[in-house]
N, C-alpha and C positions, 0 to 999 in steps of 0.2 A: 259772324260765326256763332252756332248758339255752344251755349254754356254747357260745360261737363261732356262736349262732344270732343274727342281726340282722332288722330289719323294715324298712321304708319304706313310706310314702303319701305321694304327689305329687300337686297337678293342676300340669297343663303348658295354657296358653291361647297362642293366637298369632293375629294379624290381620295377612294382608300385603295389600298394596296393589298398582297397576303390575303385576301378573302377567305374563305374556307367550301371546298366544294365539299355536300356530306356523303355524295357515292362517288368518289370518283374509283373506277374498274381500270386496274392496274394488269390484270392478267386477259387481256384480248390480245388479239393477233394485229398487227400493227396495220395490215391489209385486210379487208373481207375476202374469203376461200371460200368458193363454194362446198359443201359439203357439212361433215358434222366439224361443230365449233373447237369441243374439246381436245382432238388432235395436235391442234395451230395453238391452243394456249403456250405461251412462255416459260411458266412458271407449273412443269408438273408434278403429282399430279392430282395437281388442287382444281377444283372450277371458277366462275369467277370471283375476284376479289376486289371487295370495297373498303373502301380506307376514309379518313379526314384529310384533305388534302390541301395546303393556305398555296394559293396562286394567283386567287384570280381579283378584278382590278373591277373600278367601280366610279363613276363621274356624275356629280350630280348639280346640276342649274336650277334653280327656285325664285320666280319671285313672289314677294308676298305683299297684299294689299291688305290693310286690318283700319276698319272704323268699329271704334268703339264710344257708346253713348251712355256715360254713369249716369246713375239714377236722379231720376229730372223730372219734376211734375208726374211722376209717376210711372215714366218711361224708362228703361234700359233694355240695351240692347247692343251685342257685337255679330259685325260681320265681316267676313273674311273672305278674301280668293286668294286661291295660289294656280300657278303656269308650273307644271314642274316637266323637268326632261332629264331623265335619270338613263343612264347605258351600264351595262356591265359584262360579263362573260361568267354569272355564277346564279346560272335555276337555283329557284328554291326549293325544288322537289328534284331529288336525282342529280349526273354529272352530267358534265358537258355531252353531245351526240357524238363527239370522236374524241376521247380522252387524248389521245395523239394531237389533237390539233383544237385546244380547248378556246383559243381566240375565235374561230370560228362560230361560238355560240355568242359573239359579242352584239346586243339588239337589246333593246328596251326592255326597263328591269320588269320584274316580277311583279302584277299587283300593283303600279304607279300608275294614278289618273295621270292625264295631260292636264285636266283646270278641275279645280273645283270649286267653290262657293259655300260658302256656310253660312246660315242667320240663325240667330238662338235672343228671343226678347221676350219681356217680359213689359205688361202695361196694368197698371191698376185705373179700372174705369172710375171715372171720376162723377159717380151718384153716392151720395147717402152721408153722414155725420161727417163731417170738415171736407165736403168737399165743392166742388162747383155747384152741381146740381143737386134735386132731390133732397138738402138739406136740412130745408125750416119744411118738410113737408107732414102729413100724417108718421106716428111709429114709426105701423107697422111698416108704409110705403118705404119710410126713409133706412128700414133694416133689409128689408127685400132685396134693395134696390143697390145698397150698399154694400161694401168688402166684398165685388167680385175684381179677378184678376183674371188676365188672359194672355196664354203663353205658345209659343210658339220657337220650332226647331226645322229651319229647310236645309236640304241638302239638292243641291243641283251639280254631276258630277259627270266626265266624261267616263267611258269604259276602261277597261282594262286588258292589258295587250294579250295577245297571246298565239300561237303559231298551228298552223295546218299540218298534217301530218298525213301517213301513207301505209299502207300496211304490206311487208316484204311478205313474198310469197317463197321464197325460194332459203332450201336450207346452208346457212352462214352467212345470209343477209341480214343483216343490222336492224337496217332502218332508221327511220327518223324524220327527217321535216322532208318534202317531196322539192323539186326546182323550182325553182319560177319562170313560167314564160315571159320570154322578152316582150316589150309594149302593151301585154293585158293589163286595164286595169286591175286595181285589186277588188273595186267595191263597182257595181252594178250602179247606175245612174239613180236610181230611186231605192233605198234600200226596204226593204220587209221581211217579217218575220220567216217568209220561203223561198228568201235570199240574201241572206244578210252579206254576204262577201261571192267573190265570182270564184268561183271553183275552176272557172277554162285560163283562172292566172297560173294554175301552177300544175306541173305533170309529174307520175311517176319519174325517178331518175333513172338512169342507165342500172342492171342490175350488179348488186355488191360494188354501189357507192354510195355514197351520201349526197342530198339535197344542197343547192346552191341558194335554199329560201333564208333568211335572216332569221332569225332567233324571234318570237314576240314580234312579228310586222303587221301585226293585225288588231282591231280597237274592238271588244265586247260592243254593247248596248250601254248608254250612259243611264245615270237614274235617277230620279227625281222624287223625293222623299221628302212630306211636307206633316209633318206631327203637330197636333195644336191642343191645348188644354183649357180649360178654366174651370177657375177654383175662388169659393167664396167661403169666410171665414164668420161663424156664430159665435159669439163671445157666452160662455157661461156664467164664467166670475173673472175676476181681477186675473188671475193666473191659469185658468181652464178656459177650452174655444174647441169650436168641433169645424173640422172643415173636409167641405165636400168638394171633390176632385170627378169632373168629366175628363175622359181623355181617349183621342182621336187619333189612332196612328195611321197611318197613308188615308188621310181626311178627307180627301180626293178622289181616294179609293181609284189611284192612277195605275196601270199595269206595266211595271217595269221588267223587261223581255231580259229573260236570263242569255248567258253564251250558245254559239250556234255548233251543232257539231259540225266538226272539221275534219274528218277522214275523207281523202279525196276519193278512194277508194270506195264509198259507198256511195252513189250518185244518189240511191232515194232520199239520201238524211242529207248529203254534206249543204254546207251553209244554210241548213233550216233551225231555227229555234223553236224548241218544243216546252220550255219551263220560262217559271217569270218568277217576280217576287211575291210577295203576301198580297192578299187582298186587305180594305179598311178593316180595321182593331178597334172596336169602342170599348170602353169598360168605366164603370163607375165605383167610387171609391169615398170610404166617408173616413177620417183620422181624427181623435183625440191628442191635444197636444196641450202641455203643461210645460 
C-alpha cells in the first residue's frame, strides 16, 4: 500500500419531509374548463395565487468512493465518485403541474447527476535544487528547470434530468408535460446533437388534461471538464518569490453539448441541441508573494 495514500466508502441515505414548494397556485379550478380561467377560480375575485407551501417529500441514496493521496514525493491528489438517486415531488423553479395532485410531480430531483467523478492533484516535478534531477547541473539550467508544478481538476459528470413539455392550444388548458407512449423508447439507438431524445415517445394528451409523463425522466448531455495549470516559482530574496502561473481551462478544448429543446410541439427544434459549453481558456498570470 503506498504511504500517505487513504480510501473511503460511504453510503449517505436521507428522507425529508415538509419541503417547501415556492409557487404553489392555490386558486385554480380543481378541473381544467374550457374557456376563460378567471370565471372557475375558487377564491374571487382575486387571480392566481401563490403561496409557500411545506408538503412535499424527498429520498435520497448516495454512494461515495474517496482516494485521497497526502503530499508524497511531491504528489497529492484527491478523487472521488458518487452514484447518486435522489426522487422528490418539489421543482425548484415553480409548483407542482396540478397543485390538486402534487405526488404526481414525484421523478428525479432537480439538477442531481446520476455519477460523477472528480480529480483535483497537484505534482511538483522533480528538476532543479533538492531534487532528483537537474540538480549538481549548470545555475542557470538548474533554476530553469527547477520549482515548476503541475495541477490539474477533472470533472467527468453524467447529465441532468429534466422533462418534455407541450404547448395547450386551447383556452383553460393548463398544460404541462405531454404523455408518454406506450413501448417507445425514450432515446434513439445512437444519440446526436439532432436527436438527442425520441420525440415519437411522447404525444400531446387528451385536451384539458394533464400528461401521464414523469416529472425529470430525461438525462441532458454529461460533461467532461478537464482544467490543467502550471506554475513555477523564482525566489528573489529569503522572503520575496515571483511566480508565474499558465492556466488551461477545457485544455482539450472538448465541446460539451448543452440541453436539447423539448417542446414536442415544435418538430423542427424538439430534441435538437443547439448551445454547448466554453471553448479552451488560456491566460497567463505572473504573482508576487511575501
Amino acid at each position: 500500500m503506498r504511504r500517505n495514500l487513504g480510501f473511503r466508502v460511504s453510503y449517505v441515505g436521507n428522507h425529508s419531509t415538509h419541503l417547501p414548494w415556492y409557487n404553489y397556485s392555490i386558486n385554480l379550478s380543481r378541473q381544467q374548463i374550457p374557456g376563460a380561467i378567471q370565471p372557475n377560480r375558487p377564491y374571487q375575485p382575486w387571480s392566481d395565487t401563490l403561496l409557500l407551501a411545506g408538503g412535499g417529500n424527498s429520498i435520497l441514496h448516495q454512494l461515495q468512493i474517496e482516494a485521497i493521496q497526502r503530499y508524497s514525493s511531491g504528489l497529492s491528489f484527491q478523487l472521488e465518485y458518487s452514484w447518486n438517486r435522489s426522487l422528490d415531488d418539489v421543482p425548484v423553479v415553480g409548483g407542482p403541474q396540478d397543485p390538486y395532485n402534487a405526488r404526481g410531480d414525484r421523478g428525479n430531483s432537480d439538477q442531481i447527476r446520476r455519477h460523477i467523478l472528480t480529480f483535483a492533484g497537484t505534482y511538483e516535478l522533480p528538476f532543479g535544487p533538492g531534487r532528483p534531477w537537474l540538480n549538481s547541473s549548470h545555475a542557470l539550467a538548474r533554476h530553469l528547470a527547477g520549482g515548476w508544478q503541475a495541477a490539474g481538476i477533472i470533472y467527468l459528470r453524467t447529465g441532468t434530468p429534466f422533462s418534455p413539455s407541450f404547448t395547450a392550444t386551447l383556452a383553460g388548458w393548463r398544460g404541462g408535460r405531454p404523455d408518454r407512449v406506450k413501448d417507445a423508447p425514450l432515446y434513439p439507438e445512437k444519440k446526436t446533437m439532432y436527436q438527442w431524445f425520441n420525440p415519437a415517445a411522447f404525444s400531446v394528451p387528451a385536451p384539458y388534461s394533464y400528461g401521464n409523463a414523469s416529472r425529470n425522466l430525461l438525462f441532458t448531455p454529461g460533461d467532461i471538464v478537464i482544467d490543467l495549470s502550471a506554475l513555477k516559482d523564482f525566489s528573489l530574496t529569503e522572503r520575496l518569490k515571483w511566480q508565474f502561473r499558465a492556466e488551461f481551462f477545457n485544455a482539450p478544448n472538448h465541446f460539451n453539448w448543452g440541453g436539447p429543446a423539448a417542446n414536442i410541439c415544435v418538430p423542427a427544434s424538439v430534441g435538437r441541441i443547439t448551445s454547448g459549453g466554453e471553448a479552451r481558456i488560456v491566460q497567463f498570470g505572473l504573482k508576487l508573494l511575501w
